[in-house]
DOSETOR-125682 format. One line per 2 residues: number of its first residue (from 1); their letters; for each residue x, y, z of C-alpha. Coordinates in steps of 0.2 Angstrom, whole numbers. Layout:
# residues N
NUM	A	X/Y/Z | ...
//
This chain:
# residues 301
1	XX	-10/104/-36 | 1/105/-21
3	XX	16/116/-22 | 28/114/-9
5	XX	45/123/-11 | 60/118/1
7	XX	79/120/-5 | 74/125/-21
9	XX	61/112/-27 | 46/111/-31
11	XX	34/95/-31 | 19/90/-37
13	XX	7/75/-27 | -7/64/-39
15	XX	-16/54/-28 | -23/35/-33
17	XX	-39/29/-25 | -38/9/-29
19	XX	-56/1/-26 | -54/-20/-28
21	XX	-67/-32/-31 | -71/-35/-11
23	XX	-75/-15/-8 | -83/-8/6
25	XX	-101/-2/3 | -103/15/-10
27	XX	-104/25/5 | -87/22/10
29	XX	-79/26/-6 | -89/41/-6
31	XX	-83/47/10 | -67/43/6
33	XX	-68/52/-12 | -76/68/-4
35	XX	-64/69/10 | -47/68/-5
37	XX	-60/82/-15 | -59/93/-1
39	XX	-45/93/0 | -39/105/-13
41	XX	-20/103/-14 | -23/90/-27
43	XX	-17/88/-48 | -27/72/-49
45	XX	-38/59/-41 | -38/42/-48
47	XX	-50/29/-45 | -45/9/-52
49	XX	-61/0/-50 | -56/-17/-49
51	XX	-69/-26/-54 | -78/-19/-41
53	XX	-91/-12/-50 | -90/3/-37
55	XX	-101/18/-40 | -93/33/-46
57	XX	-93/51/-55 | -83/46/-73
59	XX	-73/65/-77 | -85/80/-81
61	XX	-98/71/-70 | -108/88/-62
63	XX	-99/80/-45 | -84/82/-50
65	XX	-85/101/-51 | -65/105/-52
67	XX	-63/92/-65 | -51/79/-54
69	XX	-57/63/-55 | -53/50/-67
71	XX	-61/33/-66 | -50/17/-75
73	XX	-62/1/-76 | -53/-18/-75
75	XX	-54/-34/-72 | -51/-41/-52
77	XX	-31/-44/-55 | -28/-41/-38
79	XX	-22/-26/-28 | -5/-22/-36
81	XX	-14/-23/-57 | -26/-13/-49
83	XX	-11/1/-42 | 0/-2/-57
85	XX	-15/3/-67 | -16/20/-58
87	XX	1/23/-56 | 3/21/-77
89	XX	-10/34/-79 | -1/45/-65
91	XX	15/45/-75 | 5/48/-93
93	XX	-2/62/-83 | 16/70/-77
95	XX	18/66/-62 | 32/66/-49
97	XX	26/59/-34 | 9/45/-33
99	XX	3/42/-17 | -9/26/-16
101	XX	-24/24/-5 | -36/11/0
103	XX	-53/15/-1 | -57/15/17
105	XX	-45/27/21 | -50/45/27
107	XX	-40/60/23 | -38/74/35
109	XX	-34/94/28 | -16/95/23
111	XX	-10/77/24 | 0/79/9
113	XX	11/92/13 | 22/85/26
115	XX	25/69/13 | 30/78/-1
117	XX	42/89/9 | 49/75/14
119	XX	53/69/-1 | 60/85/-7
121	XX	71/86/6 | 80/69/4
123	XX	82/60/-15 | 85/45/-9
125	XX	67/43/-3 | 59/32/-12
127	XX	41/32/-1 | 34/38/14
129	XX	16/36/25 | 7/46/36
131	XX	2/40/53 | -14/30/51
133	XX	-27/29/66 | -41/19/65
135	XX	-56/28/61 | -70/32/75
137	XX	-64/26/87 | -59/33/104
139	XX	-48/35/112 | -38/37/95
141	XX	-27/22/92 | -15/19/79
143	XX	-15/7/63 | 2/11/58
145	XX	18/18/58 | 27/9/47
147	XX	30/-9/45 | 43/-21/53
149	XX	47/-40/45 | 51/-52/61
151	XX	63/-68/59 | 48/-78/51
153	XX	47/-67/37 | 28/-57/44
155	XX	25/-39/40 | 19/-31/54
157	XX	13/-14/57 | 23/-2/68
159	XX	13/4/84 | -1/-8/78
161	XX	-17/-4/93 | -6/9/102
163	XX	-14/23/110 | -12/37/99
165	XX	4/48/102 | 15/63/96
167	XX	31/55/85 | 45/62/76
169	XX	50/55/58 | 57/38/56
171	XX	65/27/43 | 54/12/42
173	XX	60/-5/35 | 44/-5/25
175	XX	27/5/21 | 8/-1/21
177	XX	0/0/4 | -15/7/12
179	XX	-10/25/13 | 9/29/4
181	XX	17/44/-5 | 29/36/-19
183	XX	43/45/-29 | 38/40/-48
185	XX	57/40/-49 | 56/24/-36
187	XX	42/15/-46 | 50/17/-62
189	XX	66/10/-54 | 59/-5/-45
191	XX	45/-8/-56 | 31/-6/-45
193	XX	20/-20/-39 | 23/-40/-42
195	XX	5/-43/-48 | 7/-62/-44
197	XX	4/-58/-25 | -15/-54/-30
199	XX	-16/-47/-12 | -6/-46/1
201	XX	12/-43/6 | 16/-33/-12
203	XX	19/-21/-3 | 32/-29/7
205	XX	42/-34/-7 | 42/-19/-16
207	XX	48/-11/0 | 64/-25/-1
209	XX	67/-24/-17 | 68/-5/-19
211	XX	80/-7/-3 | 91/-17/-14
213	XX	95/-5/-23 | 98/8/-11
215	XX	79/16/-7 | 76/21/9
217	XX	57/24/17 | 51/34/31
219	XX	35/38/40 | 32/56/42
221	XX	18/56/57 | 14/76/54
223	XX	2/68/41 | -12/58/46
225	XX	-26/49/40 | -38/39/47
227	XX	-41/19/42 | -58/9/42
229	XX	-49/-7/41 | -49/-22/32
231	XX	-65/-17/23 | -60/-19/4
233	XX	-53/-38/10 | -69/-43/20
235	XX	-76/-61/12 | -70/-76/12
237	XX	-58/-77/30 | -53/-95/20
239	XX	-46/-84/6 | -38/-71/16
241	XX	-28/-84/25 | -22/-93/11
243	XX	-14/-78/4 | -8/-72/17
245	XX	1/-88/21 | 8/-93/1
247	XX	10/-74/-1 | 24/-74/13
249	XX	33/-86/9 | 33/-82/-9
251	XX	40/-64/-1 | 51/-71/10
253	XX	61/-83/-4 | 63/-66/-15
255	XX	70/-55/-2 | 76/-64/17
257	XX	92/-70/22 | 93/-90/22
259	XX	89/-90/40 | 72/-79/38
261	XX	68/-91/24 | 70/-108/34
263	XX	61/-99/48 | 46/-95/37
265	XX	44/-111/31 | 46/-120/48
267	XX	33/-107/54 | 19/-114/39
269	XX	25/-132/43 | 19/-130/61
271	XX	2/-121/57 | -2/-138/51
273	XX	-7/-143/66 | -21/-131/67
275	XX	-38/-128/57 | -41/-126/46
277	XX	-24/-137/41 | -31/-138/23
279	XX	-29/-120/18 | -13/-120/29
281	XX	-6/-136/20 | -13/-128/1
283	XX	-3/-112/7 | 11/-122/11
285	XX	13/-131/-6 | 10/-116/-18
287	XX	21/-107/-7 | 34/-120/-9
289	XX	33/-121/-26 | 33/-104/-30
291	XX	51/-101/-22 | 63/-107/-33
293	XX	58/-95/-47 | 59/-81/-34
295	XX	76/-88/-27 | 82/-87/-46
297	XX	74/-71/-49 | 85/-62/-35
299	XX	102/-70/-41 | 98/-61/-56
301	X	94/-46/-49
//
């Protein structure tokens, strides 16, 4: 457990490994899993096996000396099932704060501290992320500081391929799903994950949404982890693009001004005239039809 006491509170951090169907190899998740078991500042480590069929200690497993780990077996119903699936289980478990973590992502010593204090020190916090650097490389470079939405709707990460450097905290328009602490108080609020993204841009709604109703979200760059990168997505490039596409439109006709939302259409509209303009067009049209049931689900709040 991690105890971290500023004006008077005292927080709690349960961490959420999520493993989806397209993990990495077992040797990733274990280096992941050994760097969050030595980490020793943890209540519990949760792993949602996806459908994965990934390889790990169930509880009481001999590996799993100091008795963290809890393994929940499902179905492949995308990457936000597979977190609210973890994050149900955090809150049956008691706790305050969840933070979620792809499997690719490394861990360094003392990476929750700074997050939780955070939290603790401003209510109106809903989530915050480390700095992640992509791992092995050198010099260090940064994954993400954040993420930003442009005028076409896009989520981008903040500081994306930057040389790594010293920052101060910073509000952040949105947060990655691959490494982020969340206030239970803000999942309960907004709900957590829309499962219907299946992957992709979930997190970037759930970072609109919750601003809706007043959440704010900061990166806290005193905690750093390291990311692998798109490991747990790698297969079908077909696949990837196609949800990526549908998946911000969908976004962008829940959350964007009018403007953002004609721009994000015009923006799908003139990837048709590049390959492969099949899953560009398919993208289009399930994006399309997909809107008005979003546009009617954020009149009614």
């Amino acid at each position: 457990m991690e105890d971290v006491t500023g004006e008077d509170c005292t927080v709690r951090a349960v961490i959420i490994g999520v493993v989806v169907t397209h993990a990495a190899p077992a040797a990733q998740l274990e280096r992941c899993l050994a760097a969050l078991l030595a980490d020793g500042s943890l209540d519990r480590i949760i792993v949602v096996d996806n459908g994965g069929g990934a390889i790990v200690p169930e509880r009481d497993d001999p590996d799993d000396a100091a008795g963290l780990l809890d393994v929940v077996r499902t179905d492949n119903r995308g990457y936000g099932a597979a977190a609210n699936d973890g994050f149900a289980l955090a809150a049956e478990l008691g706790a305050e704060h969840v933070a979620l973590l792809n499997d690719d992502v490394i861990v360094r010593p003392g990476w929750t501290a700074p997050l939780v204090a955070a939290l603790a020190r401003d209510d109106r916090l809903g989530a915050v992320q480390p700095k992640l650097l992509f791992a092995d490389r050198e010099p260090p470079t940064i994954n993400s500081l954040g993420v930003e939405v442009d005028e076409f709707g896009a989520g981008h990460d903040l500081g994306f391929g930057d040389p790594d450097r010293s920052a101060e905290p910073a509000d952040i328009a949105a947060f990655t799903g691959g490494a982020v602490l969340f206030r239970c108080g803000f999942l309960d609020a907004t709900g957590g994950f829309d499962e219907r993204y299946f992957l992709y841009y979930e997190d970037v709604d759930l970072a609109a949404r919750g601003r809706a109703l007043g959440w704010r979200y900061r990166c806290v760059p005193d905690s750093v982890v390291e990311h692998i990168g798109s490991a747990t997505t790698s297969g079908d490039p077909s696949r990837t693009l196609y949800l990526q596409e549908r998946n911000r439109l969908w976004c962008a006709a829940r959350n964007a001004d009018a403007r953002t939302i004609a721009r994000a259409a015009w923006l799908s509209l003139r990837r048709l005239r590049h390959e492969p303009r099949g899953v560009h067009a398919r993208a289009l049209l399930a994006g399309t039809a997909g809107a008005p049931v979003r546009l009617w689900e954020r009149r009614s709040g």
